[in-house]
C-alpha positions, 0 to 999 in steps of 0.5 A: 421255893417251887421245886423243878427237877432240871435233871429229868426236864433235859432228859426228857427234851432229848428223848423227845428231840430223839423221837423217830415220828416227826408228829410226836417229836415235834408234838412232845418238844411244844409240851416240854419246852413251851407249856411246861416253862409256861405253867411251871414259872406260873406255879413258882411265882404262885408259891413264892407270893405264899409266903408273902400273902400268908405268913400264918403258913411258916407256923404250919406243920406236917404232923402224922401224916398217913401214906396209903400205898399198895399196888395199883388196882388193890383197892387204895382208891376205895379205901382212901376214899371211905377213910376221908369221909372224916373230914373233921380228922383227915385232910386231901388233895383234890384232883384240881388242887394237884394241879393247882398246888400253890395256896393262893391258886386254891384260894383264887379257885375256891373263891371263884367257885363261891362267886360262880354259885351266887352269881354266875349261874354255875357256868363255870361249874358247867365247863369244869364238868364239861372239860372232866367227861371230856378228859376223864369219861372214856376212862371211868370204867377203868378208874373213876377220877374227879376233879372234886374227889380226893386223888394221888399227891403225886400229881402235884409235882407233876409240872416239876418234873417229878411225877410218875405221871409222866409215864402215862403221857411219855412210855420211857419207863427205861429211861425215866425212873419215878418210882425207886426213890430209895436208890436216889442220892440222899440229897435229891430224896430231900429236895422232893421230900421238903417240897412235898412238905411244902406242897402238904403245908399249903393244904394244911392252912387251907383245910384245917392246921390241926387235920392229919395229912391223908395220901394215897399214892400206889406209885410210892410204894417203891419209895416207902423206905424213903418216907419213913426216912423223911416223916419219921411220925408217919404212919402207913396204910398198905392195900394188897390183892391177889396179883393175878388181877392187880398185875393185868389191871394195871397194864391194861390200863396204862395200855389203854392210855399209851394207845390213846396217843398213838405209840407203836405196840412195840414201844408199849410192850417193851414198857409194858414188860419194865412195869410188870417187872417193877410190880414185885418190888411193888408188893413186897417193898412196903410190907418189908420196910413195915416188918423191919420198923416196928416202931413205925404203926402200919395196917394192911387192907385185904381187898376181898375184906374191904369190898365184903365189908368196908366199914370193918375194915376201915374201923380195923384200920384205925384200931391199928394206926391207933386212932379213935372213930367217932359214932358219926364217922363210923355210921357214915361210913356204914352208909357210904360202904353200902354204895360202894358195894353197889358198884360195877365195872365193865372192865375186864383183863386176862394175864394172856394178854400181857404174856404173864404166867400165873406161875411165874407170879406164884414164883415172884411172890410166893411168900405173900400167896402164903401169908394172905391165903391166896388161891393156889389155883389161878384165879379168874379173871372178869369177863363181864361186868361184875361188882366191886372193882375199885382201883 
């Protein structure tokens, strides 16, 4: 059955209802009690005719599955990316089938893609694309998003109320919590975790039963715990970058977004100020569930080796999750490094922006300046454009 956290819908009806401007009351109660009833009840009948069209989906199951997690802006895009040019190995969500997570929908989408490429003219590819410059473009030189390109698994649950991205359309990040997943009572945690199951399956039959599951997720970073609980057989893949440009990233660019829908700056700096907080548990969480779980096979990806040498690293990220390259792969993802090393960004971040100290992250997480060697000095931030900035 799809899956609808009721808990976080009432909650945030009220603190829409609650809104002092009138224009974002009225604007957030149409969203929530017109268009989330609406799609939600679409995608449950959607998955409920599943289990009724194809039968073959019960003997699908969800083995191995690899998390990609790490702070915001430390390269997990990038890396997620080159490790899913394997594609006889690894299979993803695409940005449109997060949206779309019901296994009829994909199959009515990508039947309907074949149909617009023979006969049609590529219309319908023409107002998907129009539609993605209009809703992704003033955004790609922060992050590149695609409605063909891999992205987070986290927006499949985005219509039952259980997505972290409901904090860039809604900054209560006080009141709404998505992220500490392990401070959750334990019968919540398995209803999101057998969804999300549900919702991989349903991938899984479409692309190949036998492929590992490959997620990339930084908002999961807080529940890595949690996963190892649910997916004992899972295995892990934590990003990690200087804080100093990660921290500053992140925040200017959900700050971007906040004031794209008109929220005053006080709004914005109160959650500007909770998200910065969250950031230490971010960076320290997951690599102290891998350290306590020995069992539980884990690689951890420096930023500045996978920007300097992306095919090294990811080829030391299979030796460590003890997985074989093939030559194929491994000559493809030469090819596909050397373009990502081509790129560039205009974007460019301070820590006086946000009122951060480099000594206070220093002081946050001193540790993991030492352990991955860290300049002591702080570090300088991008004024102009400069090459290699993957989020």
């Amino acid at each position: 059955m799809f899956f609808f956290d009721f808990d976080n819908y009432f909650k945030m009806v009220r603190l829409a209802w609650n809104e002092e401007t009138q224009a974002v009351r009225f604007y957030y109660l149409a969203v929530l009690c017109l268009g989330v009833p609406l799609a939600a009840s679409f995608h449950a009948v959607c998955f409920f005719l599943d289990e009724l069209l194809f039968p073959g989906l019960r003997d699908v199951e969800m083995k191995n599955p690899i998390f990609m997690v790490g702070h915001a802006r430390s390269g997990t895009t990038l890396a997620h990316r080159l490790m899913s040019q394997d594609e006889g190995r690894f299979s993803s969500l695409m940005l449109y089938e997060c949206y779309f997570p019901s296994l009829l929908q994909k199959k009515t989408i990508r039947a309907a893609a074949r149909l617009d490429e023979r006969w049609l003219g590529n219309v319908l590819h023409g107002l998907a694309a129009r539609f993605e410059e209009w809703r992704y473009g003033k955004f790609r030189h922060i992050h590149a998003m695609s409605l063909t390109k891999p992205d987070e698994d986290d927006i499949s649950l985005f219509y039952s109320m259980a997505s972290g991205f409901w904090i860039t359309k809604m900054p209560w990040m006080a009141d709404l919590d998505f992220y500490h997943m392990n401070d959750w009572p334990e019968a919540k945690r398995r209803r999101y975790n057998d969804f999300y199951r549900a919702v991989v399956r349903r991938q899984l039959y479409l692309n190949g039963a036998d492929k590992i599951h490959l997620a990339k997720n930084p908002l999961w970073s807080g529940r890595v715990a949690s996963l190892v609980e649910a997916f004992p057989d899972a295995r892990f893949v934590i990003n990690v970058r200087d804080p100093r440009e990660t921290i500053p990233s992140l925040l200017k660019l959900m700050a971007a977004s906040w004031k794209s829908l008109g929220w005053p700056a006080e709004r914005q700096q109160e959650c500007l100020q909770v998200l910065a907080g969250q950031s230490w548990h971010t960076y320290q969480h997951p690599l102290q569930v891998l350290d306590a779980n020995p069992g539980t096979r884990g690689a951890v990806v420096d930023y500045r080796d996978l920007t300097s040498d992306p095919a090294a690293t990811i080829e030391r990220v299979y030796a460590d999750l003890e997985l074989p390259m093939t030559d194929a792969f491994r000559e493809s993802l030469a090819a596909e490094g050397k373009r990502e090393r081509k790129h560039q960004t205009s974007f460019s971040y301070s820590l006086e922006e946000f009122g951060l100290e480099a000594d206070a992250i220093r002081h946050e997480l001193g540790d993991l300046f030492e352990r991955f060697q860290w300049p002591a000095e702080d570090a300088a931030m991008p004024p102009a454009p400069v090459e290699g900035e993957p989020s």
